[in-house]
C-alpha positions in Angstrom: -49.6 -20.8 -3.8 -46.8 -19.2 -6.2 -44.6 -19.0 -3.3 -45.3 -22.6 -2.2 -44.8 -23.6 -5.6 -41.4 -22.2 -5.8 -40.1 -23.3 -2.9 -40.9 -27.0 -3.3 -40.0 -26.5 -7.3 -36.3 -25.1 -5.2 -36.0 -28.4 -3.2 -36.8 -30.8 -6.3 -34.0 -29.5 -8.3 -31.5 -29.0 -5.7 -32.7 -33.1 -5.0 -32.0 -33.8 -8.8 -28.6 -32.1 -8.8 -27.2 -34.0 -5.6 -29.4 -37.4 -6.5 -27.6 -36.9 -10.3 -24.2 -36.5 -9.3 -24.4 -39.1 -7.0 -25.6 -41.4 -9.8 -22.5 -40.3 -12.0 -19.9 -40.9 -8.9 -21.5 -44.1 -9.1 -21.4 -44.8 -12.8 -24.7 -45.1 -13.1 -27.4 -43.4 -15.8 -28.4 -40.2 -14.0 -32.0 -40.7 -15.0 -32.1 -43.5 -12.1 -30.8 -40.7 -9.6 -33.8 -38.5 -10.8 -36.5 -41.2 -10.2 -35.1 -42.0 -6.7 -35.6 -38.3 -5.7 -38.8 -38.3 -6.9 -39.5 -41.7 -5.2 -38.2 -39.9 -2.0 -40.7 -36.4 -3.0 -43.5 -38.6 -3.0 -42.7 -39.7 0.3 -41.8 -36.7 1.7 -45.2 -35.4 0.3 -43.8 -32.4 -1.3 -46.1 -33.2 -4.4 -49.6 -33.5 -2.4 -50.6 -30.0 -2.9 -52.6 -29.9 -6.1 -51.2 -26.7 -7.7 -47.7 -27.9 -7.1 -48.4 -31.7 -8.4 -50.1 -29.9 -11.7 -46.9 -27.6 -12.0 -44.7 -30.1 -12.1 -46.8 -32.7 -14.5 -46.5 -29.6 -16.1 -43.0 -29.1 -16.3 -42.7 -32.7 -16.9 -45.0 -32.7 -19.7 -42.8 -30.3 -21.4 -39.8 -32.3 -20.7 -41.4 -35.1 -22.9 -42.1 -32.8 -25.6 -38.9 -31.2 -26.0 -37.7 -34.7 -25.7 -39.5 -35.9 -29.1 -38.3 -32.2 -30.1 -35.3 -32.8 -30.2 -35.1 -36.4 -31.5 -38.0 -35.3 -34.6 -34.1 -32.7 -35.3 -31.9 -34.9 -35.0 -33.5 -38.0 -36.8 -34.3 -36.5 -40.5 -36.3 -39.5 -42.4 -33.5 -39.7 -44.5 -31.2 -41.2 -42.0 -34.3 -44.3 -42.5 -32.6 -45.1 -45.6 -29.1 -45.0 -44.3 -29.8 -47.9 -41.7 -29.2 -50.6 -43.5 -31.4 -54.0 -43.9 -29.3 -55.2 -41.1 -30.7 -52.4 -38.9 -34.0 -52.5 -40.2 -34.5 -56.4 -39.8 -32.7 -56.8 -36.8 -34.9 -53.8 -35.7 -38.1 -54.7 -36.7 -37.4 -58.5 -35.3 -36.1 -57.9 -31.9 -39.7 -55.8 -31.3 -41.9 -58.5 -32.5 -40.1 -61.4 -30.8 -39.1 -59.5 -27.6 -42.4 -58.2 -26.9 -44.2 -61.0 -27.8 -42.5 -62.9 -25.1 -42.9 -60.1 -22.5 -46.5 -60.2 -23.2 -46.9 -64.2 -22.5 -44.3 -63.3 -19.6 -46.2 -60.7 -17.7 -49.6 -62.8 -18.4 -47.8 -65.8 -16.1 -46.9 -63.3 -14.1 -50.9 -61.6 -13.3 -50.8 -58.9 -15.0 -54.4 -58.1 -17.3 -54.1 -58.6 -20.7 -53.8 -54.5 -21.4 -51.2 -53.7 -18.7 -49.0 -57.5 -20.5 -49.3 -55.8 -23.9 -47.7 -52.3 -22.4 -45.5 -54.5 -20.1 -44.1 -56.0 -23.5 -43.7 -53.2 -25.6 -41.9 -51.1 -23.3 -39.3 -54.0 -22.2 -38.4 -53.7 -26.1 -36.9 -50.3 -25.6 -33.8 -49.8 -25.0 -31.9 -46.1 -24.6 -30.7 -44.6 -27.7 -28.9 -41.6 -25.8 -27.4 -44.3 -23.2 -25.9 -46.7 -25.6 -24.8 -43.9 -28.0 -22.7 -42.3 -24.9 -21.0 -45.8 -24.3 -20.7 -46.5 -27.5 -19.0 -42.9 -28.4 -16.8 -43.6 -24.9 -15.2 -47.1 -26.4 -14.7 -45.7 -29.7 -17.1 -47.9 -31.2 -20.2 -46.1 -32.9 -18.6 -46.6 -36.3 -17.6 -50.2 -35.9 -19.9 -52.8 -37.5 -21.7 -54.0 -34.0 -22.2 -50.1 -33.1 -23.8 -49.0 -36.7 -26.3 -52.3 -36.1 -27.3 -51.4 -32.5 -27.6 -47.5 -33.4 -29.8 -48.4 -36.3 -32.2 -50.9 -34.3 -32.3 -48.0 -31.7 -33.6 -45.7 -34.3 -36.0 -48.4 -35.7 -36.9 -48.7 -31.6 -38.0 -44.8 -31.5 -39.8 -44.9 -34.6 -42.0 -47.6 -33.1 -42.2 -45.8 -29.8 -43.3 -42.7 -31.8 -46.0 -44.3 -33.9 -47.3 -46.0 -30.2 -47.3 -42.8 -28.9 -49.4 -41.1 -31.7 -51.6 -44.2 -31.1 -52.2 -43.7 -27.4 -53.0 -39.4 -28.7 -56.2 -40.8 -29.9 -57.3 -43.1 -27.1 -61.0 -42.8 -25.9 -61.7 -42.9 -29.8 -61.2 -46.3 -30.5 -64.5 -46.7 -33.0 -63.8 -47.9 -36.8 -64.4 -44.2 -37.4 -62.2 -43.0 -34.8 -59.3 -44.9 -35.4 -59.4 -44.3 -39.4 -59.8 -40.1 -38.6 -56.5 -40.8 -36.0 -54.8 -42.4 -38.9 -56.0 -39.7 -41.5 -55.2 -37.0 -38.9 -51.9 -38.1 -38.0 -50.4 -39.4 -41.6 -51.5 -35.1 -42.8 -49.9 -33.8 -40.0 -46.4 -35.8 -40.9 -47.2 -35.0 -44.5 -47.2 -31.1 -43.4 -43.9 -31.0 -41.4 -42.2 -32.8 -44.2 -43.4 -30.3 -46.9 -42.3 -27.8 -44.4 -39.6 -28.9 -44.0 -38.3 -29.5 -47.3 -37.9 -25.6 -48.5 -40.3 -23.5 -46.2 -38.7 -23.9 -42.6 -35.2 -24.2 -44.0 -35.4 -20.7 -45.8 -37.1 -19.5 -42.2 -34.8 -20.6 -40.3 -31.4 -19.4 -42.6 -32.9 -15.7 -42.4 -33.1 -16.3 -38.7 -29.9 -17.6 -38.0 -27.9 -14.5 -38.3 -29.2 -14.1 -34.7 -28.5 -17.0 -32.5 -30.8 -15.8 -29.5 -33.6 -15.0 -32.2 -33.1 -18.5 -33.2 -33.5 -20.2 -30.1 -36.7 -18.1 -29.1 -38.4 -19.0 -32.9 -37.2 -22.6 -32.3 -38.6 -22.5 -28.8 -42.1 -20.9 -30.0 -42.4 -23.2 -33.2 -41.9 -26.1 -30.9 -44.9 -24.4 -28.3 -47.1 -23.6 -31.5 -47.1 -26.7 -33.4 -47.6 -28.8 -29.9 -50.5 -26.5 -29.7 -52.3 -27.2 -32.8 -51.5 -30.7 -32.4 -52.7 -31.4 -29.3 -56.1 -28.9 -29.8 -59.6 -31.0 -30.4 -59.0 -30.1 -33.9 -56.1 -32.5 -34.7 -56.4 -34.6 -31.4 -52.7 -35.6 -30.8 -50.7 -35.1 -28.1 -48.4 -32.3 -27.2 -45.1 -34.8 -27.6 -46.3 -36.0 -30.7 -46.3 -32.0 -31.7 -42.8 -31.8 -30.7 -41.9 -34.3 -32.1 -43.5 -32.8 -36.0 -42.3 -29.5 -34.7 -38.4 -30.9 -34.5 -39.2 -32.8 -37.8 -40.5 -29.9 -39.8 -36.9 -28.2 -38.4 -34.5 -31.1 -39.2 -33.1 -30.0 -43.0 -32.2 -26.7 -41.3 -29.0 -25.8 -42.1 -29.3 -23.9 -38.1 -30.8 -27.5 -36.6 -27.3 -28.4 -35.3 -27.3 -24.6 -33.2 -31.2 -25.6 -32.6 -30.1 -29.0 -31.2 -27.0 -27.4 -29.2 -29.7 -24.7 -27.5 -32.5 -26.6 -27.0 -30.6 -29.8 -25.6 -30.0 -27.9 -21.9 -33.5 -26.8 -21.9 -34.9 -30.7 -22.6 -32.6 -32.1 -20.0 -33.9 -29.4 -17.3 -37.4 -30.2 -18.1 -36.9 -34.0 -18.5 -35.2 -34.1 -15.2 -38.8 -33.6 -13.4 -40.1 -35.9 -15.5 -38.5 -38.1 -14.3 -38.7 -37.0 -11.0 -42.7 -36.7 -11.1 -42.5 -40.3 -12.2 -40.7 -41.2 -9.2 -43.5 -39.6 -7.1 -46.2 -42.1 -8.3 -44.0 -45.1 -7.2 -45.0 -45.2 -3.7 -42.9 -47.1 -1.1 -45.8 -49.1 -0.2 -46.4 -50.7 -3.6 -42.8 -51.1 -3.7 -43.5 -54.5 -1.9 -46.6 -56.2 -4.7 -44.4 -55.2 -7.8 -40.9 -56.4 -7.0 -41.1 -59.8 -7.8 -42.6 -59.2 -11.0 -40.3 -56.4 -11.3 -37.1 -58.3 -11.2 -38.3 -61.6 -13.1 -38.8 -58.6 -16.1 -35.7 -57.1 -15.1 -33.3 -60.4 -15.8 -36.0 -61.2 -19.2 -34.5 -57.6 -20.2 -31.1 -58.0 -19.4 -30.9 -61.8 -20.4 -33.3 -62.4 -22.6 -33.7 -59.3 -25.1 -29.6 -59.9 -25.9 -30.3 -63.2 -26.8 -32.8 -62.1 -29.1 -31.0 -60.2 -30.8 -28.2 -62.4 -30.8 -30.7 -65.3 -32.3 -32.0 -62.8 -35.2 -28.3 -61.6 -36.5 -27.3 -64.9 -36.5 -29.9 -65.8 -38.3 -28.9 -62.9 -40.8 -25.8 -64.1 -41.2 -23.4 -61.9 -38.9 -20.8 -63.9 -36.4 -21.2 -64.9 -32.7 -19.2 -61.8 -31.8 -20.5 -58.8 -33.7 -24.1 -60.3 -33.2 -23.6 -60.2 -29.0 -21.8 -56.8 -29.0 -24.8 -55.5 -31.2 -27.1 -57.3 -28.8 -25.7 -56.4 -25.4 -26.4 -52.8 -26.4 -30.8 -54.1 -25.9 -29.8 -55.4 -22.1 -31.8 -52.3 -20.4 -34.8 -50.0 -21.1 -34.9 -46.6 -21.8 -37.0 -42.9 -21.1 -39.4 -43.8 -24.2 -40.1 -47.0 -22.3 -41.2 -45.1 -19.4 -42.5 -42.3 -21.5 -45.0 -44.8 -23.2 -46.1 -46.3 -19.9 -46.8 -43.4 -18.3 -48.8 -42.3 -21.4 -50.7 -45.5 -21.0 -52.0 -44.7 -17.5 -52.6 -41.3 -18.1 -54.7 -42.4 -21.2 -56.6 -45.0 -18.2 -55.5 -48.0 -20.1 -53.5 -49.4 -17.5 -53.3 -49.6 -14.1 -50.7 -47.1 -11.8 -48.7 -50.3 -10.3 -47.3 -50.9 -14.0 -45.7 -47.3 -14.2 -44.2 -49.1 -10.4 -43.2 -52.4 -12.2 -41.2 -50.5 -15.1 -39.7 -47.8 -12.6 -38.0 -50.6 -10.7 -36.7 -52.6 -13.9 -35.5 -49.6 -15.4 -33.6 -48.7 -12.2 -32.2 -52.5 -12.5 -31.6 -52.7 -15.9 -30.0 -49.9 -16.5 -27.7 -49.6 -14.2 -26.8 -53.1 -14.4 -26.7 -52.8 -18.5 -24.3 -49.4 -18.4 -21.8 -51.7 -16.5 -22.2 -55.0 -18.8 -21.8 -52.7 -22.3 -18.8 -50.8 -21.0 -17.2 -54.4 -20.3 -18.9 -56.4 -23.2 -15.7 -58.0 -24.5 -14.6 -59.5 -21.5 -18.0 -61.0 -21.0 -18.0 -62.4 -24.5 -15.2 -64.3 -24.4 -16.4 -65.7 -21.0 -19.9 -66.9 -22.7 -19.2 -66.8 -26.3 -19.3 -71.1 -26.8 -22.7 -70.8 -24.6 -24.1 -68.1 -27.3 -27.5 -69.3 -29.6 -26.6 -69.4 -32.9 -28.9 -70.5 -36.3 -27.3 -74.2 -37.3 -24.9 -73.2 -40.0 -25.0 -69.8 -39.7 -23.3 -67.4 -37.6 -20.4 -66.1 -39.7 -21.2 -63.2 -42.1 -20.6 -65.2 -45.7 -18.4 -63.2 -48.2 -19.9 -63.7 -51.7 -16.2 -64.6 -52.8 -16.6 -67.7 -50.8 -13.0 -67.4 -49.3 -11.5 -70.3 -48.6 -8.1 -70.6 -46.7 -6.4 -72.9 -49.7 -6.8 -70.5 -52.3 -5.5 -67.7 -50.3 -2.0 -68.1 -49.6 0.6 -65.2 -50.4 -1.9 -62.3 -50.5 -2.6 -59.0 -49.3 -5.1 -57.9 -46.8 -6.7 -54.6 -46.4 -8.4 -53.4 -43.7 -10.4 -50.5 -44.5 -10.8 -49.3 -47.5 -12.0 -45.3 -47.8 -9.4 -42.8 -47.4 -6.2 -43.7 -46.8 -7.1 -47.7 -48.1 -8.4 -46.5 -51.5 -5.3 -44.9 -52.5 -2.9 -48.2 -51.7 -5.7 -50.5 -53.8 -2.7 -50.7 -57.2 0.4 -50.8 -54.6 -1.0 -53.8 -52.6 -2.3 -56.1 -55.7 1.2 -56.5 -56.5 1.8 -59.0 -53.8 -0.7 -60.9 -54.9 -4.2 -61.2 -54.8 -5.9 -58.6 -53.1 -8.5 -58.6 -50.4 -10.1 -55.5 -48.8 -12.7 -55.7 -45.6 -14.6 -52.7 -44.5 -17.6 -52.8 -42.3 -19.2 -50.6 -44.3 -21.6 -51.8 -47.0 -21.3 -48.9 -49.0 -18.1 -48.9 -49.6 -18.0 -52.6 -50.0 -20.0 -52.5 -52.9 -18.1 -49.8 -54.4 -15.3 -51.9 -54.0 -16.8 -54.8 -55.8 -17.7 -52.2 -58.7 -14.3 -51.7 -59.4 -13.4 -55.2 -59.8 -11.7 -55.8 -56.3 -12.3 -59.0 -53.9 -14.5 -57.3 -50.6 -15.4 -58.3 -47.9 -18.3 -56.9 -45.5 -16.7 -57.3 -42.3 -15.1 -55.6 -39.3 -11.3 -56.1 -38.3 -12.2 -56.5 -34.5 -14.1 -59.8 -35.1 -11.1 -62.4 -34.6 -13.8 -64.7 -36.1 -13.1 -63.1 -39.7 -9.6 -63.8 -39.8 -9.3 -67.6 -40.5 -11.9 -67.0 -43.0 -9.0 -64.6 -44.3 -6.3 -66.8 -44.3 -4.5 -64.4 -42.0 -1.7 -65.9 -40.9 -0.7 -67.0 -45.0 -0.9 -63.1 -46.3 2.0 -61.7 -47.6 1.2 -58.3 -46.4 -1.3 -57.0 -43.9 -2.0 -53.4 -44.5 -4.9 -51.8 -41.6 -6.2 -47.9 -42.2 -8.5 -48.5 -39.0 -7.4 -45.7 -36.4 -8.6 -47.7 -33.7 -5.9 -48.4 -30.9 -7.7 -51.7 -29.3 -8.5 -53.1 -32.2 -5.0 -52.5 -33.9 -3.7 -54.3 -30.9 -5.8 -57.1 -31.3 -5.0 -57.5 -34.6 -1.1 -57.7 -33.8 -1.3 -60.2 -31.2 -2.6 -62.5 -33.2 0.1 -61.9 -36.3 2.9 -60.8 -33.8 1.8 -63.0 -30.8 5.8 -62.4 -29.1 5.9 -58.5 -30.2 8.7 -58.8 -32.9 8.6 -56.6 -36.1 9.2 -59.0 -39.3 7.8 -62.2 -37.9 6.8 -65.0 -40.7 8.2 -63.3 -44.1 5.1 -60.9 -43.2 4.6 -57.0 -43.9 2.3 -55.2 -41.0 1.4 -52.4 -41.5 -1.5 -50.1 -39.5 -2.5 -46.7 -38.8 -2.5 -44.9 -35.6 -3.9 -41.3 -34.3 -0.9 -39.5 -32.9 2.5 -40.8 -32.4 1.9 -41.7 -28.4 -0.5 -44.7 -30.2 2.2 -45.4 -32.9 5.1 -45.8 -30.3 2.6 -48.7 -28.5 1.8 -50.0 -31.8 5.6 -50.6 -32.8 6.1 -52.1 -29.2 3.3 -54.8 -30.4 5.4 -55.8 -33.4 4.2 -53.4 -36.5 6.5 -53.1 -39.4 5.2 -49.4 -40.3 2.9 -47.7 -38.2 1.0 -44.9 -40.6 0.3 -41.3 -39.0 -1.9 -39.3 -41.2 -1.2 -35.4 -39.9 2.7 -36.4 -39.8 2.7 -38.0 -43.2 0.8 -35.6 -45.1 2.6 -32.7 -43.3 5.6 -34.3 -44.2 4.4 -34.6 -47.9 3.1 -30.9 -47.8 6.7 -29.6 -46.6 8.3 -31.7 -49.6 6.1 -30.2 -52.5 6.9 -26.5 -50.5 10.8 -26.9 -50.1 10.7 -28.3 -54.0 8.1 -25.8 -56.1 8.1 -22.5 -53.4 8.5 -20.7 -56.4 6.3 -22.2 -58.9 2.8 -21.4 -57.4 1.1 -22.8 -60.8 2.5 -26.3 -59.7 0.7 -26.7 -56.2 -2.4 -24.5 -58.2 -2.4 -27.9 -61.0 -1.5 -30.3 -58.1 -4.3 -29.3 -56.4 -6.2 -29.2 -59.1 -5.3 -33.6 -59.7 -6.3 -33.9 -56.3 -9.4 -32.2 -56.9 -10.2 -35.0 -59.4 -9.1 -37.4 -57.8 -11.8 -37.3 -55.1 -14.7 -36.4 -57.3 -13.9 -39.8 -59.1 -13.1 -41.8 -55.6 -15.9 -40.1 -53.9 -18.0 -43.0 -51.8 
């Protein structure tokens, strides 16, 4: 049997690693390569024999968990606070409305009311570790769009968490049962967070002098309290004790050498996760669930942007950052499979749905990878056909801007770092306005008696608000090549430096961005590391000899940034 075992466990992985690599040559998620291999498993009937099925469920299973793991790390509760209302609202509505929909979708589509509800909370989901790789590859996590999508991502995995502690306790489903799951599962939350506050921390320091004791006390914390949680004690599941295990770890000063060891051993295990939930699509069924399938496939792609689209307009944000935010929810993600296959484990839903969501997760997101890497160019094809709220759709400053009143100004873009330090140098062409997409450093701004604006520089639907084309001087701090660029085109449209009595001005990584920045018409193009090296040299070449000088200097800086700290 062990031999068996081995031998077919050989043949799945060597499956995954062709199947995955394939998927990357073609661009495409790697998770869909690992469900067609284990589509092609099941049809092979590598998985028929019992003790080989069970060991890879197994292995599977403990994919899942170190899955939750490793999000319960990397996800400390007080990164809730940091999301934002944006996030949060935009988060909160794009479940209710989008799986609302799905549910009276999949109804007119046959499906039992059980297997609809499912069907329309897992089309809500979309892939926090896809969209955070494309994001990260365009530069864009810390734009304005990419800090909304990331926080409705996170508000996505709390909800699939909380569904997945729900599903721990099914077969219980009396008033008595579901108030002992609540009871159960708000103590067990309450004691990772106590542990985690001082206990786990002060563990986990005295451990870390050893990285390799640190990984195996990681590994076994994450075994025991999965354990415990899923014994008929508690009555959870093993994810959910991953998931407190990871969360009881996450103020660990260690948790980013946790995270960095544990993350090879969840991918290995999720990889036959995914794989086993290939095997259970059979070819056969293929046939009933593809229409169905791909009607929810284009409601995921089509409709769940547009949702979001529809609820940050309705907050207030413009056309453009609301569709880049929104694209981001065009495909489903692992937790949407995770919960489904929890679902017909649990017997609440039939096998055919785990069929239905393979298949629109294999359309959607491949299809959604390619639509988010080239996002602007399909916004500016659709933007006039976008849904917007009647009167809303730009983000409104509270200074109510309007293009009369600013003529002869200065504009900022960005104002930490560099930006706060040019605040008293800029107001003295005139009337100063600073934008920065983010809110907490907007409203430190408008502390110190400066006109802000909560916006981000790539949105060409911000400048007329800004009288753009009227300011005096137009000073950016925003690294950001593509955006920089856009910005010049529309001050320097021909490429030619001191166009329109106007001072540009913008910042640039290295000096290979700074040369194509000068070629689009900047005045000055600002290189941090050169101009503070520069700086550095000067105070060197003038004091070498008077060390108390850069010891007092550096004590003004010091100051300086205590009392400008954000």
């Amino acid at each position: 049997m062990a031999y068996e075992s081995i031998g077919v466990l050989a043949g799945v992985l060597i499956l995954s690693a062709v199947g995955g690599a394939l998927a990357r040559w073609m661009r495409l998620p790697v998770i869909t390569g690992y469900i067609l291999v284990g589509v092609m498993v099941g049809w092979i009937g590598w998985a028929a024999n019992p003790g080989v099925r069970n060991l890879l469920g197994l292995m599977g299973q403990m994919g899942v968990m170190f899955l939750l793991f490793l999000v319960g790390l990397e996800l400390p509760v007080s990164q809730v606070k940091k999301m934002g209302r944006a996030a949060l609202l935009s988060g909160v509505g794009q479940i209710a409305v989008t799986s609302g929909l799905g549910f009276f979708l999949s109804r007119l589509l046959g499906f039992g009311i059980a297997a609809a509800l499912y069907l329309g909370v897992a089309l809500t989901f979309s892939s926090t570790i896809i969209i955070v790789k494309l994001l990260s590859e365009k530069r864009e996590l810390n734009s304005l769009h990419g800090r909304i999508a990331v926080g409705s991502l996170l508000v996505q995995d709390f909800v699939a968490i909380g569904i997945l502690i729900v599903l721990s306790g099914v077969g219980r489903f009396d008033g008595v049962g579901v108030a002992a799951l609540l009871i159960k599962g708000t103590a067990a939350v309450a004691i990772g967070l106590g542990l985690a506050d001082k206990v786990l921390p002060w563990v986990a320091r005295k451990l870390s002098t050893s990285v390799e004791v640190l990984f195996i006390f990681s590994i076994a914390w994450c075994l025991a309290v999965a354990w415990v949680a899923a014994s008929k004690w508690v009555g959870l599941s093993l994810e959910i004790g991953g998931f407190l295990a990871g969360l009881s770890l996450a103020h660990a000063a260690a948790h980013f050498q946790i995270t960095a060891r544990i993350r090879p051993l969840r991918d290995f295990f999720l990889t036959l996760f995914f794989v086993v939930l290939g095997t259970q699509v059979s070819l056969e069924s293929l046939g009933s669930v593809w229409w169905p399938a791909m009607v929810l496939a284009l409601y995921v792609m089509v409709g769940n942007p547009l949702i979001m689209v529809w609820v940050l307009t309705g907050l207030g944000y413009g056309k453009r950052t609301a569709f880049l935010a929104g694209i981001t929810m065009g495909q489903i993600s692992e937790f949407s499979l995770v919960v489904v296959a929890a679902a017909v484990a649990a017997g609440q839903v039939p096998r055919e749905v785990i069929g239905v969501v393979t298949v629109v997760g294999l359309v959607t997101m491949t299809t959604g990878s390619y639509v988010v890497a080239n996002s602007e160019k399909v916004y500016r094809r659709i933007s006039k056909y976008l849904p917007v709220w009647p009167g809303k759709g730009k983000k409104q400053s509270p200074l109510e801007l309007s293009g009369e009143e600013l003529v002869g100004h200065a504009i900022l873009f960005g104002h930490s770092r560099t930006g706060s330090s040019l605040g008293k140098s800029l107001a003295t062409f005139g009337r100063l306005v600073v934008v920065d997409f983010d809110p907490v450093v907007v409203e430190k701004a408008k502390s110190e008696g400066l006109d802000a604006i909560f916006g981000d520089m790539s949105d060409p639907e911000l400048y007329e608000s800004l009288g753009l084309d009227r300011a005096s001087v137009v000073v950016s701090t925003v690294p950001d090549l593509s955006d920089t660029l856009q910005l010049l085109r529309v001050l320097r449209p021909e490429g030619k430096r001191g166009g329109k009595k106007q001072l540009v001005i913008v910042t640039a990584v290295d000096s290979g961005d700074a040369k194509e920045l000068y070629r689009a018409g900047a005045d000055y193009v600002l290189v941090p590391h050169s101009v503070g090296g520069d700086f550095l040299a000067q105070i060197l070449d003038r004091h070498k000899r008077d060390m108390e000088y850069v010891v007092n200097y550096g004590k003004l800086h010091w100051n300086w940034l205590v009392a400008n700290a954000v």
